[in-house]
N, C-alpha and C positions, 0 to 999 in steps of 0.2 A: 468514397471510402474504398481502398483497396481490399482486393481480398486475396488469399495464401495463393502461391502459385502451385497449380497442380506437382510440379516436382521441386517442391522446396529442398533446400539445403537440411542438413541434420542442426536440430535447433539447439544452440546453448544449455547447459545447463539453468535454471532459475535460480534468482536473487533475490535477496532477504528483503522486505518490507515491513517495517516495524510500525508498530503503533503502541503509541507513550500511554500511561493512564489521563485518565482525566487532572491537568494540572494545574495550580495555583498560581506553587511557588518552586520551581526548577531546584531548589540547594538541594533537596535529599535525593533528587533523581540525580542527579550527572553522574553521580559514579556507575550508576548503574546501567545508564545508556552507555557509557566509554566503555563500561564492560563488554557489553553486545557489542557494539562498532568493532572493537580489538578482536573479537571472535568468531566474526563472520562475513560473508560478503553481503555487505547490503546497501543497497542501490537507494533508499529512502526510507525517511524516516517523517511521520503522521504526527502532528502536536496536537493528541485533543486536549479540550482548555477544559477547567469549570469552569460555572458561572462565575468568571470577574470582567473587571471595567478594561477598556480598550486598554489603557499604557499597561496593567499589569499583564495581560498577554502578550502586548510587544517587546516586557522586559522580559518575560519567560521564553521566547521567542529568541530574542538578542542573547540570551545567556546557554540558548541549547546550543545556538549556530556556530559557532568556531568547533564543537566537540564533531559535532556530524560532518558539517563539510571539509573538514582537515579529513576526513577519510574518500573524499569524492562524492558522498552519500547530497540527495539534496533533502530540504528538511522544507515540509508543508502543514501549510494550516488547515486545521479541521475547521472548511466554511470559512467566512472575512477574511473573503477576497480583498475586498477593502483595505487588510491591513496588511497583505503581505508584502508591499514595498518597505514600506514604514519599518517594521519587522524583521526586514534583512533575509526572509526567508524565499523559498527560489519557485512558489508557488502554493495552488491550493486544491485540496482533495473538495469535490461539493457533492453536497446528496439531493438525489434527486434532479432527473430532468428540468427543472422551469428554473431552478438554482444553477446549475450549471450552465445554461442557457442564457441567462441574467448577468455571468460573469464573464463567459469564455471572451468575447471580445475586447473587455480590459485585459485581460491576462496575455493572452495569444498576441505575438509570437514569444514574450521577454519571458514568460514564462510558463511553470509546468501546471497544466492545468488538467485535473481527474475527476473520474466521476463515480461515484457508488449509489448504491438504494436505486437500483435499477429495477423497479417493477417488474417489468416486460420483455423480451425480445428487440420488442420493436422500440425501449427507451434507448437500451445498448444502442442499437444502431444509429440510432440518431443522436446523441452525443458525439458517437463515431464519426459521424458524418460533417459534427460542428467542429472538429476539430481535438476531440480528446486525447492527453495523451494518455489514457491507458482506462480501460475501464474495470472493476472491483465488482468481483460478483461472492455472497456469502458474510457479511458484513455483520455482526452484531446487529438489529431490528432496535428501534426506539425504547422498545422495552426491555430489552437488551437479552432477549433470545433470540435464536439462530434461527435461518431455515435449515430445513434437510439437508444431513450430506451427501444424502444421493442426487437430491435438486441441486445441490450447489455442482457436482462433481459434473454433473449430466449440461449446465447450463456452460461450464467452463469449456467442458469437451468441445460441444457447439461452437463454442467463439472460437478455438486456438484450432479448428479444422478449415472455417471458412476464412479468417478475418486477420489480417494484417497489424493492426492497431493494438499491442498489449496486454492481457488480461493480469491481472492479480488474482487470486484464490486466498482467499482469508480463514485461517487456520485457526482453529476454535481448541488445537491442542495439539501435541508434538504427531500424535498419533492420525490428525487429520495429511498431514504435510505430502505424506509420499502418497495419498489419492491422487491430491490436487496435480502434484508434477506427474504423475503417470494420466491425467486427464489432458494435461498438456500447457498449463498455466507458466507462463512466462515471471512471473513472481510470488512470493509466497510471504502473504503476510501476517505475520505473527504479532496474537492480541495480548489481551493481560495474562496468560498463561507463564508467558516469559517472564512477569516481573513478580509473582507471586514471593518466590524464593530469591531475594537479591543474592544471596553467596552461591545458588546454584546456576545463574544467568548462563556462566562459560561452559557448564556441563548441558545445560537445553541448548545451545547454538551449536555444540559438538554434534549431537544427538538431529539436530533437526541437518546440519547439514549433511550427515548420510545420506538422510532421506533428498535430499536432492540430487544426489548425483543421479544422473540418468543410466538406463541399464546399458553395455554396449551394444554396438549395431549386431545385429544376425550376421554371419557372412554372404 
C-alpha cells in the first residue's frame, strides 16, 4: 500500500458519491437520480437494496445502469458481490473487513471494489493493502446512526495525509460536506438527505457543490 508523497501535487477538487435509498422497485426513483447526475459531478453511484429476492435487485440494478453510466459515473452494489456481473453493474461497496476480504478476489481486477464499516485504523489499512479501491470512513452504523463528526473528520484527515488509496467522507447533510473536503477526502458521499425533497435535488447538488470547490493555493 502506497503512501502520499511527501511533496504531492495540489489535489483535485472531490467528486460526488451518491447513495440511493433503500430500493425495491427503481420506477419512482430514476427521475430523481437523472436529476442529481444532470447536477453534478459524480464519479459513483451506491444501490442500497431492500429486502427483496436476487432478480428483483438485478432488475432494479439493470434499470438504474444506463441512467448512471451514460454520465461516466459507475453504479455499485450495496454487498452481493455475487450479483454484480449479473447486474451489469461496474462493482461492489462491502461493509466490513471479513466481507470485503471474502470478495475482493472475485472482483479485482474487472472491477471496482470498496470497503466501509471500517472499525479500526488498522481495518482501513488492510483492505488498503488487499487491494481497495477506495475506502468510506462515516457511514450510517446498522442502526442507522452516525459516528461523530469530529471522529469521522479526524479519521478522514488521517487517511488523505498518509495514504495513496481514495477515501470517501460520507455526509450526513449539506452542512457536513465542506468539513470533509477541507479534512481532505477525495469524495463526498451524499446519503438520503439528498432525496428527501425530490423537486429540491438540483438546488442541494448546487449548494453541496460550493462546498467542494477547494480554497486557492496561498501564493
Amino acid at each position: 500500500m502506497a503512501s502520499r508523497p511527501n511533496q504531492a501535487a495540489p489535489r483535485p477538487a472531490p467528486r460526488l458519491y451518491l447513495v440511493t435509498p433503500q430500493l425495491a422497485d427503481p420506477s419512482g426513483f430514476t427521475r430523481q437520480l437523472t436529476a442529481a447526475l444532470d447536477a453534478g459531478d459524480v464519479a459513483a453511484v451506491l444501490l442500497r437494496r431492500a429486502e427483496i429476492d436476487e432478480r428483483t435487485l438485478i432488475n432494479c440494478a439493470k434499470a438504474l445502469a444506463p441512467a448512471v453510466q451514460s454520465k461516466d459515473a459507475a453504479l455499485l452494489l450495496d454487498g452481493r458481490p455475487d450479483l454484480v456481473t449479473r447486474a451489469g453493474a461496474d462493482g461492489a461497496h462491502l461493509t466490513g473487513l471479513a466481507a470485503f476480504s471474502n470478495a475482493v478476489a472475485d472482483l479485482k481486477p474487472e472491477r471496482i471494489v470498496g470497503a466501509g464499516g471500517l472499525v479500526t485504523r488498522h481495518d482501513a489499512m488492510l483492505v488498503a493493502e488487499q487491494g481497495a479501491d477506495y475506502v468510506m470512513f462515516g457511514e450510517p452504523l446498522a442502526g442507522g446512526e452516525r459516528p461523530a463528526k469530529a471522529a469521522v473528520e479526524d479519521r478522514v484527515a488521517w487517511w488523505a495525509e498518509v495514504f495513496e488509496v481514495p477515501c470517501v467522507g460520507f455526509a450526513g447533510s449539506v452542512d457536513d460536506v465542506a468539513p470533509l473536503v477541507a479534512a481532505g477526502a477525495d469524495f463526498v458521499a451524499l446519503g438520503d438527505f439528498l432525496w428527501r425533497e425530490p423537486d429540491s435535488i438540483a438546488t442541494t447538488m448546487n449548494a453541496v457543490a460550493r462546498d467542494l470547490r477547494l480554497p486557492e493555493p496561498t501564493p
